[in-house]
C-alpha positions in Angstrom: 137.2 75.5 89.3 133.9 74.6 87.5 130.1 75.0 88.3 129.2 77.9 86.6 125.7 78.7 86.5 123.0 81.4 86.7 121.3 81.7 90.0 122.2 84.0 92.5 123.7 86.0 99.4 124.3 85.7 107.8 126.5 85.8 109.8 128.1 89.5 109.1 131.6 90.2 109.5 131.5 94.0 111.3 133.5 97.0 110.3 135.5 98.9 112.4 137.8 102.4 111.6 141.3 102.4 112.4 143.7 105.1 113.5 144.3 106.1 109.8 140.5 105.7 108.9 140.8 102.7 107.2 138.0 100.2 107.7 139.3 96.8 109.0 137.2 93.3 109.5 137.3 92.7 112.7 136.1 89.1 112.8 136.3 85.9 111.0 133.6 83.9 108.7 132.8 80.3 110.4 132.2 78.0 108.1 129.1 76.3 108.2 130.9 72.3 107.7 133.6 71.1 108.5 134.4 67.9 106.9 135.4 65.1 108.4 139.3 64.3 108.6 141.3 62.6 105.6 144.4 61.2 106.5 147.1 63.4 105.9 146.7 66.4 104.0 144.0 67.9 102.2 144.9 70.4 99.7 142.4 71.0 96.7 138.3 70.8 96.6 135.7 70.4 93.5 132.2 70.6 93.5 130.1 68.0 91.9 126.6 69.5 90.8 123.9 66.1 90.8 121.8 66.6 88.1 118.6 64.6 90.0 118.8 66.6 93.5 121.2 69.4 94.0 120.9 68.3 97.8 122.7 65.3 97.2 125.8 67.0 95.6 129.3 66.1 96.6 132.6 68.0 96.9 135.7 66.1 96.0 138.6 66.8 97.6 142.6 65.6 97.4 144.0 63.9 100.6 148.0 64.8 99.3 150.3 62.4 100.3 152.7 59.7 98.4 150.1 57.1 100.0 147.4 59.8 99.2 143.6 59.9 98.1 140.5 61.4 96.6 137.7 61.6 98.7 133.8 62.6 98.6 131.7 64.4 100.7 128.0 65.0 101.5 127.2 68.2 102.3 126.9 67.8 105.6 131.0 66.7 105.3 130.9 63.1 105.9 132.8 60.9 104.2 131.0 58.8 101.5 133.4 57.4 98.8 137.1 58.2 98.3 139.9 56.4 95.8 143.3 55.3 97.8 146.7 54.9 96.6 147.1 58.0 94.9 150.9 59.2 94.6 150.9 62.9 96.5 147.5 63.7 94.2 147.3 67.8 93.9 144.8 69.4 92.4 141.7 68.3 91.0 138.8 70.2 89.2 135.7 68.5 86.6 133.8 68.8 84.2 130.3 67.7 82.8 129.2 65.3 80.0 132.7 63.6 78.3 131.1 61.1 75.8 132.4 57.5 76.0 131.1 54.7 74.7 128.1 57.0 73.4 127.2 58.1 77.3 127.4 61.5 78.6 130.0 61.1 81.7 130.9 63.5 84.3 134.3 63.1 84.7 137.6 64.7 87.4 141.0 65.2 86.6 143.4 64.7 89.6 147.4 65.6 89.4 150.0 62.6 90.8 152.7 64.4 91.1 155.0 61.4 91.8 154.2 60.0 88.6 153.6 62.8 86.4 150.5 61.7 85.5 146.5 63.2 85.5 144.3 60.4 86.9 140.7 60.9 85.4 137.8 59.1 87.3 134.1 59.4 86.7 131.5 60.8 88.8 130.0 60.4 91.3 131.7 56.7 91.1 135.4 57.7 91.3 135.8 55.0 89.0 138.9 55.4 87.3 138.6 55.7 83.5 141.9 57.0 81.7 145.6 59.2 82.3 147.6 61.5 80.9 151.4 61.4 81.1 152.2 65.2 81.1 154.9 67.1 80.3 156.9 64.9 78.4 160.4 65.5 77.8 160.6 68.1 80.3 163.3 67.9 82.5 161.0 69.9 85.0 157.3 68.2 85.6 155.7 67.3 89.0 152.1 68.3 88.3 150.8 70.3 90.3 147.9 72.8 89.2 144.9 71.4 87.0 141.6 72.9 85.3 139.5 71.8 82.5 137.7 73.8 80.1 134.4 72.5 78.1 134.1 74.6 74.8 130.7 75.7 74.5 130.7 76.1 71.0 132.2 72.1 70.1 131.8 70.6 73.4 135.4 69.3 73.6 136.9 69.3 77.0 140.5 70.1 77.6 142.9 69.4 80.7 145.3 72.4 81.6 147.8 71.3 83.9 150.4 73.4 85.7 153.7 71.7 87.6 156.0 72.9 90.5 158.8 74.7 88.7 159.0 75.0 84.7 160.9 77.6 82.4 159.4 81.4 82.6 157.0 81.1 79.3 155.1 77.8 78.6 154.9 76.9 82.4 151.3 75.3 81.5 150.2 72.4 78.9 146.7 72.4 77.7 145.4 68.7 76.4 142.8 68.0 75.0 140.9 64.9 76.1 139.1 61.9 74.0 138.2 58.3 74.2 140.5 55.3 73.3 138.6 51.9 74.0 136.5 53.1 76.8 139.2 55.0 78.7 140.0 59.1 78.4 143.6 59.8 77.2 144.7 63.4 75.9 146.9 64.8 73.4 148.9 68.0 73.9 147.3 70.9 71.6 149.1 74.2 73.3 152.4 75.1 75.8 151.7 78.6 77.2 151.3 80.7 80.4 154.4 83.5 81.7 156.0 82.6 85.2 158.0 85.0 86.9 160.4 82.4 88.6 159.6 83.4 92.3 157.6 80.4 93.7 155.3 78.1 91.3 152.3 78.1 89.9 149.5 75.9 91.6 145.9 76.8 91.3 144.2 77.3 87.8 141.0 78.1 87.2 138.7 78.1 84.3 135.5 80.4 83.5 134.0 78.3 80.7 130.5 81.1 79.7 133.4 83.9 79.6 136.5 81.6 78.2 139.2 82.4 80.4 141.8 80.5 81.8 143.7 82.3 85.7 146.0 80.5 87.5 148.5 82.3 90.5 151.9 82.7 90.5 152.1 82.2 93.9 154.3 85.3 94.8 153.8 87.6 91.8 150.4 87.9 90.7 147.3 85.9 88.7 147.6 85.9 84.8 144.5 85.2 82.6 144.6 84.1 79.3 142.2 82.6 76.7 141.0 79.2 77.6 140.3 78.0 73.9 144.2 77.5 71.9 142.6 78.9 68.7 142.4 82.2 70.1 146.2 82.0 70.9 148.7 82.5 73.7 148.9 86.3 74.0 148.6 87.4 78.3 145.0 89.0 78.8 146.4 90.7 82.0 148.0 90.1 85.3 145.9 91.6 88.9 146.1 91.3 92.3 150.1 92.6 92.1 150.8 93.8 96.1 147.5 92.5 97.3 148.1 89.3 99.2 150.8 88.6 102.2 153.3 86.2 100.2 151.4 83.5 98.6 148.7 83.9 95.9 146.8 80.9 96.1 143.1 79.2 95.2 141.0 80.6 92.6 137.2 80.0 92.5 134.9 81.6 90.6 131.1 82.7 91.6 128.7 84.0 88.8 126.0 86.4 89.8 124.5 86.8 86.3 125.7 86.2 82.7 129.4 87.8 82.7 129.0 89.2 85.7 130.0 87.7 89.2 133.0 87.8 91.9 136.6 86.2 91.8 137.7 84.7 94.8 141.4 84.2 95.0 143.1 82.7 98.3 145.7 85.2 100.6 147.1 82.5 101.8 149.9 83.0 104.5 146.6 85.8 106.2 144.0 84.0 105.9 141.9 85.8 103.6 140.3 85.4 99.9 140.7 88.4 98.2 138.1 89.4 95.8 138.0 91.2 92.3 135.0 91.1 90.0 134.5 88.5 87.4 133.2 91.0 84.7 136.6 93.5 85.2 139.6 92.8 87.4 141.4 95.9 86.5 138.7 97.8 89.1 141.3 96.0 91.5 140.5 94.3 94.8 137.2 95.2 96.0 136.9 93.0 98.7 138.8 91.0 101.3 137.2 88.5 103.4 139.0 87.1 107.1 138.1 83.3 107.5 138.2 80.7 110.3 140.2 78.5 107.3 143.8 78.6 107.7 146.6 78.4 105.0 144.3 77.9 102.2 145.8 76.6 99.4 142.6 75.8 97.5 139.4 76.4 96.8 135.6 76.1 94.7 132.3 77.6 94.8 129.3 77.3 92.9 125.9 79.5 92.7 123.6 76.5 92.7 121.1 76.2 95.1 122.2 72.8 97.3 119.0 73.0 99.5 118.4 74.5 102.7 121.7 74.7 104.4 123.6 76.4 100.7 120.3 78.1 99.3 122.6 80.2 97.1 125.3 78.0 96.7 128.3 77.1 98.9 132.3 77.9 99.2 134.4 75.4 100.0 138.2 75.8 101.1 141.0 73.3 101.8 141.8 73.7 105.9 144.9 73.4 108.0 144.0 70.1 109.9 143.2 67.7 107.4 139.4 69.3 106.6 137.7 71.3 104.4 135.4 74.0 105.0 131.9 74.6 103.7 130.5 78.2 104.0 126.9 78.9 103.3 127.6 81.5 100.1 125.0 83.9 101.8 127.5 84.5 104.4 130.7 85.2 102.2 128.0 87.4 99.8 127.4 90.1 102.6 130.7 91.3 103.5 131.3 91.3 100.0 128.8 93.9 99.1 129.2 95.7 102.4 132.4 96.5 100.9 131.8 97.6 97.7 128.5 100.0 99.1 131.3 101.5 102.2 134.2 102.3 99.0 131.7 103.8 96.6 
């Protein structure tokens, strides 16, 4: 998760009352792309911001697969670039202005789980530029999960990579990236993060302005902690306990104003995104949202304006059927606060 920035949402989803006077959603968002098809299995999206013409952004997404891939998108979801020959690449997520060789770089971080490695690759080239063997000396690794975090205050930019099963406290590794003779490599600066041993942990997410690092454990719960390592490993809290079917899944994170804003996090196995508010999760869920995207396993949004088609930014979730799916953010905004007027 990345893209955090300070703008500000038609397709509405109706209301209906049940039997017990609940309020149910009785239909489901369409997105507004679909991408084209990768080869065999997308699973995780980022959202490249260009600095020229927001228009011409791209999302990246992970085709994950032993012969597997990272493609690009325009945002009308056709193919433009993609890297091949990835070894079952998971996640991916990026970050804005790593210095090398005395240029600012924009730069994504992809998990190979088959080699236990992070893969970094600048943008919008997909040039890559530098890896990380992770978890060294586990007996567990297969990466799975991956964020990165850009310290306001220093400006150094840290990988946090999660893996498919690991021991119930230190399940993640935080490293912290620099530059060895033109390529990015990373040191290991913190182990932390509980698990609760009932699936794995997958999607991370990081809110750089607020400093917070969630991540799901896919049948328990999502956990946030601090995101820089000098303010130590101590649990923040755990929410969304009992509110999704079976597996808690993509995070993604949409500011509305400084502090302020929605967390979107992926019901995967009923095709929802549950949502909680950025500036206080302990209100609880406030919102759930029925889309046309099935088994979502991840996720990204951004608040930019992309042009015509994403005026207030755009959502973009990982699709049975090899696709991802772009949804206009004005159309995931309104059954958002249609929910939070009807509870009050």
């Amino acid at each position: 998760m990345k893209n955090i920035h300070y703008i500000l949402a038609l397709s509405v989803l109706p209301f209906v009352i049940n039997c017990t006077g609940q309020k149910d959603l009785t239909e489901k968002l369409k997105p507004t792309v679909i991408t084209e098809t990768v080869a065999h299995d997308t699973d995780d999206p980022a959202i490249w911001i260009n600095p020229q013409d927001a228009s011409k952004s791209i999302i990246i997404g992970t085709d994950k697969d032993t012969d597997g891939g990272l493609y690009a998108f325009d945002l009308n979801g056709k193919i433009i670039n993609k890297a091949l020959g990835l070894k079952r690449p998971n996640n991916v997520d990026i970050e804005y202005g790593f210095m090398i060789n005395g240029k600012k770089t924009d730069i994504a971080a992809v998990t190979e789980r088959e080699t236990n490695k992070v893969k970094l690759y600048t943008l919008p080239e997909l040039k890559e530029i530098g890896e990380i063997s992770v978890f060294n000396g586990e007996s567990e690794r297969g990466p799975m999960g991956v964020s990165m975090y850009k310290n306001p205050e220093t400006g150094d930019i840290f990988v946090i990579v999660g893996r498919k099963s690991g021991p119930t406290d230190g399940y993640l590794w935080q490293y912290k990236l620099s530059e060895k003779n033109g390529s990015i490599t990373g040191e290991v600066v913190r182990k932390f993060g509980k698990y609760s041993g009932l699936k794995e942990i997958e999607s991370i997410a990081v809110d750089d302005e607020m400093g917070y690092i969630y991540y799901s454990d896919e049948q328990f719960g999502v956990h946030k902690y601090y995101a820089d390592p000098a303010k130590g490993n101590e649990e923040l809290s755990v929410f969304g306990k009992g509110d999704f079917k079976s597996d808690v899944e993509g995070i993604s994170i949409y500011p509305t104003s400084k502090g302020k804003g929605y967390i979107l996090v992926s019901n995967q196995q009923n095709d929802t995104f549950n949502v909680y508010l950025r500036q206080d999760q302990s209100k609880g869920r406030i919102a759930e949202i029925p889309v046309s995207t099935l088994e979502s396993d991840g996720s990204e949004v951004t608040n930019v304006n992309l042009g015509p088609k994403f005026p207030k930014g755009v959502f973009v979730a990982m699709s049975n059927g090899r696709v991802f799916h772009f949804y206009d953010w004005r159309i995931v905004e309104k059954p958002i606060k249609s929910a939070v007027k009807t509870s009050k």
